[in-house]
C-alpha positions in Angstrom: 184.8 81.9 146.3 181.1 82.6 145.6 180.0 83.6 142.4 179.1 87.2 142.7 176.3 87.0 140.2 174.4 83.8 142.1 174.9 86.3 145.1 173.4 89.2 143.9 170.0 87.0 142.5 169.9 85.6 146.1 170.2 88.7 147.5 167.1 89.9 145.2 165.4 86.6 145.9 165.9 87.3 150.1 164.6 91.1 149.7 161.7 90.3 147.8 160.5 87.6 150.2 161.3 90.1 153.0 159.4 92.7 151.3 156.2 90.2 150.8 156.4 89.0 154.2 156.1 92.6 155.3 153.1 93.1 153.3 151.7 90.3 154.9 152.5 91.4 158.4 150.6 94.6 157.5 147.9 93.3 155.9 147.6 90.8 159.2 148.4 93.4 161.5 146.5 96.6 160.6 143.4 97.8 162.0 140.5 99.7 160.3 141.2 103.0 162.2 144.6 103.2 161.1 143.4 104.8 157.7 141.0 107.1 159.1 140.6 109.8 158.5 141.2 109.0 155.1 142.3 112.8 154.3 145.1 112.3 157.1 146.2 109.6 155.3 146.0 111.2 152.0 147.6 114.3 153.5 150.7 112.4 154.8 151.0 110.4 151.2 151.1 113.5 149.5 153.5 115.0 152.0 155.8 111.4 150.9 155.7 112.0 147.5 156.3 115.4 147.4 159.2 115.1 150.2 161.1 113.4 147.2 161.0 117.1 145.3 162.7 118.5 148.8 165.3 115.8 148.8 168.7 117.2 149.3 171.6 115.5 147.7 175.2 115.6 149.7 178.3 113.7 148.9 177.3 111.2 151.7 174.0 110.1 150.1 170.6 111.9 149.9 168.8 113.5 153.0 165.0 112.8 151.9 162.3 115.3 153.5 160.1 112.2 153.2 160.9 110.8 156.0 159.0 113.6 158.0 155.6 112.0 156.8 156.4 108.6 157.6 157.7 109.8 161.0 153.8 111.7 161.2 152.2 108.4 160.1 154.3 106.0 162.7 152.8 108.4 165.7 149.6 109.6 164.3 148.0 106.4 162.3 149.9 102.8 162.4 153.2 100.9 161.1 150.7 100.2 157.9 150.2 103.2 156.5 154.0 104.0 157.8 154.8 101.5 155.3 153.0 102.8 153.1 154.3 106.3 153.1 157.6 105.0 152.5 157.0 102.9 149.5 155.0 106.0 147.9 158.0 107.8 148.7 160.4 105.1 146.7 158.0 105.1 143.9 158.6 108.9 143.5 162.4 108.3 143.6 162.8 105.9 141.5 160.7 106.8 139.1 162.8 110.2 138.9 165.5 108.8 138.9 165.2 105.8 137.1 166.5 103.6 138.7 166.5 99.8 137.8 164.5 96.9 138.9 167.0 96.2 142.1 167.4 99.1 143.2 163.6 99.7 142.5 163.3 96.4 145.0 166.0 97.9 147.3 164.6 101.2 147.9 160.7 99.4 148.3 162.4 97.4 150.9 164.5 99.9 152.9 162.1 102.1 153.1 158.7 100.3 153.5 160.0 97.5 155.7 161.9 100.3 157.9 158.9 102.2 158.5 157.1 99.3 159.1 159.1 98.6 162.1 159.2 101.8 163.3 155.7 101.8 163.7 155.6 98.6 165.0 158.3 100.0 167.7 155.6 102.7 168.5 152.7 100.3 168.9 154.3 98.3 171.3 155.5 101.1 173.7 152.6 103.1 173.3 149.5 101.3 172.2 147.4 101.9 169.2 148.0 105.4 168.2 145.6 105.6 166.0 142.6 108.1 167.1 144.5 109.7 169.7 143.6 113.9 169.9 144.6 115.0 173.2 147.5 113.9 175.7 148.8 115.9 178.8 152.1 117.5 178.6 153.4 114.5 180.7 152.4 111.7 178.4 153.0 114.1 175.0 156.8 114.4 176.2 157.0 110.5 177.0 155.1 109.7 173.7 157.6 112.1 171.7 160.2 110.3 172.9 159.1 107.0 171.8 158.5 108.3 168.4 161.9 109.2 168.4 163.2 105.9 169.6 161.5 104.7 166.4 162.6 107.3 164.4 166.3 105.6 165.4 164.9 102.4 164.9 163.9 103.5 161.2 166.5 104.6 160.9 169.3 102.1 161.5 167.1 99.3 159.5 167.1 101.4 156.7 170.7 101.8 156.8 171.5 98.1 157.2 169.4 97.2 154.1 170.6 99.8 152.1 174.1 98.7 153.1 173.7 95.2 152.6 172.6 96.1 149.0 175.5 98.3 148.2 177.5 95.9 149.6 176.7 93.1 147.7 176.1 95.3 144.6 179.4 97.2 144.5 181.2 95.4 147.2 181.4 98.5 149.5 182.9 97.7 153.1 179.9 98.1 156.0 182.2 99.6 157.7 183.4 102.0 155.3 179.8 102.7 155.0 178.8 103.8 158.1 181.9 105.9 158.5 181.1 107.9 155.0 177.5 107.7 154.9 175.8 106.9 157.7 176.9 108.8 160.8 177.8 112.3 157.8 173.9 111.8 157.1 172.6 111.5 160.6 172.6 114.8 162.3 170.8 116.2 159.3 168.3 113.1 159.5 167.2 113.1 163.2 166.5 116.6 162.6 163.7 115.5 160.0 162.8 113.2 162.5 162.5 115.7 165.3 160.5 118.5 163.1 158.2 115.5 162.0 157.8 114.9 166.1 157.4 118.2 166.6 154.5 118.7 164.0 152.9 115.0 165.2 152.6 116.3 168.9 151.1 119.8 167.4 148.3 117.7 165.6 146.9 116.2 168.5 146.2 119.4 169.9 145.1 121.6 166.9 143.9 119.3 164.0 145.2 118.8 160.7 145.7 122.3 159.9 149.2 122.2 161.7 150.3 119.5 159.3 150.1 122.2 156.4 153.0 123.9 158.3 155.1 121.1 157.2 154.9 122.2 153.8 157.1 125.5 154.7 158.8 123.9 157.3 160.5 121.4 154.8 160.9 124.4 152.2 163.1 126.1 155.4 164.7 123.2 156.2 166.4 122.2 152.4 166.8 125.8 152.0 168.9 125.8 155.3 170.3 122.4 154.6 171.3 123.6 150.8 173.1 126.7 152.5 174.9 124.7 154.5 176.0 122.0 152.1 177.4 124.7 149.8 179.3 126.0 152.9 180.8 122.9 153.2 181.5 122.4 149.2 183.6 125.7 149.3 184.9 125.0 152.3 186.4 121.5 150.7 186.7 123.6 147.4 188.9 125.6 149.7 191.2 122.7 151.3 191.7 121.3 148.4 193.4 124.2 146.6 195.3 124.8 149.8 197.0 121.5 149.8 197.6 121.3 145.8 199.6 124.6 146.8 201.6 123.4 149.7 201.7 120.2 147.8 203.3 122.0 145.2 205.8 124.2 147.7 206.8 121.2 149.4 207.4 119.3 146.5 209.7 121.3 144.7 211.8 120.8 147.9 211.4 117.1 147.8 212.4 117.3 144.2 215.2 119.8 145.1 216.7 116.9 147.8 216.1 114.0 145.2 218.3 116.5 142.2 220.8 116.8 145.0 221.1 112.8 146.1 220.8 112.1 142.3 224.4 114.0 142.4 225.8 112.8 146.1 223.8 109.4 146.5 224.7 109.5 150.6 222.3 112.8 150.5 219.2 111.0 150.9 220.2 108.2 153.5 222.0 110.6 155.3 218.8 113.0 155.5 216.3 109.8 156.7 219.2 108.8 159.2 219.7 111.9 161.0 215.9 112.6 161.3 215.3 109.3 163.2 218.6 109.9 165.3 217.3 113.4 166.1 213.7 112.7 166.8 214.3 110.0 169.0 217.3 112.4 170.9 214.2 115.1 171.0 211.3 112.3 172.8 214.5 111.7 175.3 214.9 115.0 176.1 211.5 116.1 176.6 210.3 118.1 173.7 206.9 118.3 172.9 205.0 116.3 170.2 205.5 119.7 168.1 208.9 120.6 168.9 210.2 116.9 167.9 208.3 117.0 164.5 210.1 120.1 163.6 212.8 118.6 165.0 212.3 115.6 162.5 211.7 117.9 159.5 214.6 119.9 160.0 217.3 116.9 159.7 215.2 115.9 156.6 216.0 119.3 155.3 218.8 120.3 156.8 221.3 119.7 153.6 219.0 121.0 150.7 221.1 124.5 151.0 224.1 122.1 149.3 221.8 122.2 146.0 223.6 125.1 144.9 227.0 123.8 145.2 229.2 123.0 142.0 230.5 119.7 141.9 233.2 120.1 142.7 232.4 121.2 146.5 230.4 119.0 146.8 232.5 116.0 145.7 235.6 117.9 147.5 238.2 115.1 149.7 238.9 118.6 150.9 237.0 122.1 150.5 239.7 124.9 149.3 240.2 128.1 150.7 238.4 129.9 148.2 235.3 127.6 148.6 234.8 127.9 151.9 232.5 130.9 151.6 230.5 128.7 149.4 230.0 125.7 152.3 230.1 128.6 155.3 226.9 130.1 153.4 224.6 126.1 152.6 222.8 126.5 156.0 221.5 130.1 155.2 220.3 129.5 151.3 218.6 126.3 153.1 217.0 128.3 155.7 215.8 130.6 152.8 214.2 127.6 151.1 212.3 126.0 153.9 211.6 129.6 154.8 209.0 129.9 151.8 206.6 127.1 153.1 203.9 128.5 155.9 204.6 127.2 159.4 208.5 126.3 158.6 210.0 129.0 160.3 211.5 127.1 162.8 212.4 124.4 160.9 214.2 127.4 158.7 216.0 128.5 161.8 217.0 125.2 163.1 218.6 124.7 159.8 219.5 128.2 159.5 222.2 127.7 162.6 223.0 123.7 163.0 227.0 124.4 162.1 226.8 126.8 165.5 229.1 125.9 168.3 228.9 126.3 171.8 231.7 128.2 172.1 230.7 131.0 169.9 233.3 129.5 166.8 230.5 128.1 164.8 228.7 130.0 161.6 226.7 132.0 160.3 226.2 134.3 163.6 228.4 133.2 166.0 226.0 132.1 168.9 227.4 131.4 172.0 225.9 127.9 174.2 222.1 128.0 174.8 221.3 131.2 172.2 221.5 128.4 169.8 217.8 127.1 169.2 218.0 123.3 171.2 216.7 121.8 167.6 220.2 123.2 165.8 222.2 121.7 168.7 220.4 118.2 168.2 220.8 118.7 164.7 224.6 119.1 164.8 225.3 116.3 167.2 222.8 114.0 165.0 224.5 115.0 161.4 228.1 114.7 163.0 227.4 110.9 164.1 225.8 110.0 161.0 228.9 111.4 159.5 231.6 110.0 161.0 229.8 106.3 160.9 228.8 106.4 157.4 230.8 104.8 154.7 231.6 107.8 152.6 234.4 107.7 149.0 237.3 109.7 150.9 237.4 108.4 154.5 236.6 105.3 156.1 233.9 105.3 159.2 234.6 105.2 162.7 232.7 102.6 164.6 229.9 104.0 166.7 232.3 103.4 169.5 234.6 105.5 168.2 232.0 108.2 167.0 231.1 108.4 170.5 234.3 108.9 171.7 234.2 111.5 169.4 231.1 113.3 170.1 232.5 113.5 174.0 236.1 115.0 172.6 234.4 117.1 170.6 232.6 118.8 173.5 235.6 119.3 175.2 236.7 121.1 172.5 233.4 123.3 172.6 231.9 122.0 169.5 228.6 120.3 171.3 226.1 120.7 174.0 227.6 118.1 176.6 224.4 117.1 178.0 222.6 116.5 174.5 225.6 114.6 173.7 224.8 112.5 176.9 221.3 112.0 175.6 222.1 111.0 172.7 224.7 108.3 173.4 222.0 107.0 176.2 219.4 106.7 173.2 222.4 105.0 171.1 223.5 102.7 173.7 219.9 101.6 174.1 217.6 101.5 171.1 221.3 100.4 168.7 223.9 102.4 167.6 222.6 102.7 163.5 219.0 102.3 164.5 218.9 105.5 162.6 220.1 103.7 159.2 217.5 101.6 159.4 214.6 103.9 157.3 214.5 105.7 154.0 214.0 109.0 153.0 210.5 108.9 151.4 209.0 107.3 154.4 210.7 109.7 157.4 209.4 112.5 154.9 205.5 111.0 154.4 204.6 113.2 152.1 201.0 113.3 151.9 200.3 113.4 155.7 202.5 116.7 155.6 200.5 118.1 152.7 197.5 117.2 155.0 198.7 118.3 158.0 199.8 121.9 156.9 196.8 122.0 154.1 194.6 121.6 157.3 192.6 125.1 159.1 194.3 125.7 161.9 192.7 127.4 164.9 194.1 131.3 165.9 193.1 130.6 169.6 195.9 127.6 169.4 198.6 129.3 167.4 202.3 128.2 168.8 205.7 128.4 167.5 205.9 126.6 164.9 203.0 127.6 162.9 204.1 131.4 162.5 204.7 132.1 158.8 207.3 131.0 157.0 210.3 133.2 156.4 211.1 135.4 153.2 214.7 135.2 154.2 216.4 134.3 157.6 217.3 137.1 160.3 220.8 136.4 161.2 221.8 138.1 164.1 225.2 139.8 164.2 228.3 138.2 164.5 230.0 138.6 167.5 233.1 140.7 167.1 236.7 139.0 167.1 235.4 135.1 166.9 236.3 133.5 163.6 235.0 130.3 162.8 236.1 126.8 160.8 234.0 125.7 158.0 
């Protein structure tokens, strides 16, 4: 492996060759009239140096107002005095900022060498610029665009060397770079670019009096820029409290299941099991991307209304009489939990009635065949088969086979949808029967891309379901007269 610090001195060693040889270049390849009139030039050094007082500084990197006037010297004058605008720009920003010798070197380099071959780009498309006054409009739009092709040209270069440095420097990915700084910084840095092409084209037609209109132009533009950048800062100010609070709400919930399969250690495994079986039942009955992720987050839920249960419920071989109120009354006080969290509602009803049946016998309200939501039927079917083929202290488990079997008697008997129950064994008899067993609960739940996800702005035009607010408490709808129902 090489040794970084023999790196970094090469590193020097190549930039400060590269910078020489550019001097050279320009020493070899400038003409006289490219530093006349010497108040243009003088002008547009000023306008670099004092650009470095209208930098702006974003979390991406800094957006320099400099570059307008080596933009101005790359169409007006000459990749020379280009050059040269840049590195009077660097001295002013290092010097402010004292930085140290490399990153003195760095910025000389990205900067001078960059607007060197800008205007080297410009020289070649469009001749010597250098004394031009007057174009048509025909030629003025073709030569604007060439200074713009060199103002991506600067651009780019300048990025690579910069990149290369923080690369070597602080071993910062290129990739990573132009993903967080680069492209973040570009928008604001063509517009420099394009003001600065703006004013160039404007000279050749009125004098140098239109370049003194740079000097408020900048001032608008870093005022503008500044208003915007402070948007954005609350905005991310903003986000940021949002998900430490829905971090927080759909923690304690986490927390709640974890208390709960601290006490009943088949809670947890049980929870991951039946949100894979349920998901993948969802995808083969057609639900949409949203319908199966509340779906998913429902069977990861579905239990938490057990955390109020005494031990000795939920440890029960078999619930007595005088507990059954107790089990009959988990999937509401569930629902009321997953109720509080904004865009769970329903994920709060599919809890809220997954011990319905189809034939009306089920609980808490009695629902009769497709009035109960198609997430609580998928839900039921999901939890039962998990059940009945999980190892558990009082019973032993069926074999899938068997479970099967079951689920099929059990919609004779009116417990289940038959054609989810049909789906489901399809998906079973295809992707394995304990495919679902085969995850954990922490990684069905992901936290942190929840927290993201419901953290995140979401647009009113593009409001569905599933993203009304969460419930204060569950509507249960009335009971149907006459039908009792088994725990």
């Amino acid at each position: 492996m090489p040794d970084p610090k023999l790196t970094k001195r090469l590193f020097w060693v190549a930039e400060f060759l590269l910078l020489a040889g550019t001097g050279v270049a320009a020493a070899w390849l400038s003409h006289p009239e490219e530093w006349h009139p010497l108040a243009l030039v003088g002008l547009l050094l000023v306008i670099a140096i004092g650009g470095e007082w209208f930098t702006v500084e974003t979390s991406s990197g800094i957006l320099s107002a400099s570059l307008g006037a080596m933009v101005l010297a790359m169409g007006l004058l000459g990749p020379a005095p280009a050059a040269a605008c840049g590195i009077a720009a660097m001295v002013a920003h290092s010097a402010i900022g004292r930085r140290s010798p490399a990153q003195w070197l760095n910025n000389f380099v990205a900067f001078g060498v960059a607007a060197f071959a800008g205007g080297l780009v410009v020289r070649a498309l469009a001749g010597n610029v250098a004394g031009v006054h007057s174009q048509d409009p025909a030629q003025s739009i073709i030569f604007g665009l060439i200074v713009l092709g060199a103002v991506v040209v600067l651009l780019a270069l300048n990025f690579v060397l910069c990149a290369l440095d923080t690369q070597v420097e602080q071993s910062y990915a290129l990739t990573r770079q132009v993903r967080e700084l680069f492209l973040p910084l570009l928008p604001g840095e063509l517009a420099v670019g394009v003001i600065a092409t703006i004013l160039m084209l404007a000279y050749q037609s009125v004098g140098p009096p239109i370049l003194f209109a740079a000097i408020p132009v900048l001032l608008i533009f870093r005022h503008l820029t500044v208003a915007l950048l402070r948007s954005e800062d609350r905005a991310d100010q903003l986000e940021a409290r949002s998900r430490q609070l829905v971090g927080l709400q759909l923690g304690v919930l986490r927390t709640l299941v974890r208390a709960l399969d601290s006490r009943d250690k088949t809670i947890g495994q049980h929870a991951a099991a039946v949100a894979r079986y349920a998901k993948a039942l969802a995808i083969e009955v057609g639900c949409s991307e949203l319908d199966q992720e509340m779906v998913h987050t429902a069977s990861l839920l579905h239990d938490i209304g057990k955390f109020a249960w005494p031990d000795r419920v939920l440890h029960a071989d078999v619930v007595k009489d005088e507990d059954l109120a107790i089990v009959k009354d988990h999937p509401q006080e569930g629902a009321i939990l997953v109720g509080t969290l904004d865009g769970y509602g329903d994920v709060a009803d599919a809890i809220l009635y997954h011990h319905e049946r189809i034939d009306g016998s089920g609980y808490p309200a009695g629902l009769i065949g497709k009035e109960i939501p198609l997430a609580s039927r998928i839900l039921a079917i999901c939890s039962t088969y998990d059940t009945m083929t999980t190892s558990h202290t009082y019973q032993s488990p069926m074999t899938p086979q068997e479970a099967m079997a079951e689920l099929r008697h059990a919609v004779g008997a009116g417990q289940f949808d038959p054609e989810l129950v049909e789906s489901f064994i399809a998906v079973l008899e295809r992707d394995g029967p304990t495919f679902g067993r085969e995850t954990d609960y922490e990684t069905e739940l992901d936290f942190e891309r929840r927290v993201r996800e419901m953290a995140a702005p979401r647009s009113l035009d593009h409001t569905t379901r599933s993203q009304r607010p969460g419930l204060s408490r569950p509507h249960i709808r009335a009971r149907r007269p006459g039908v009792s129902s088994g725990p």
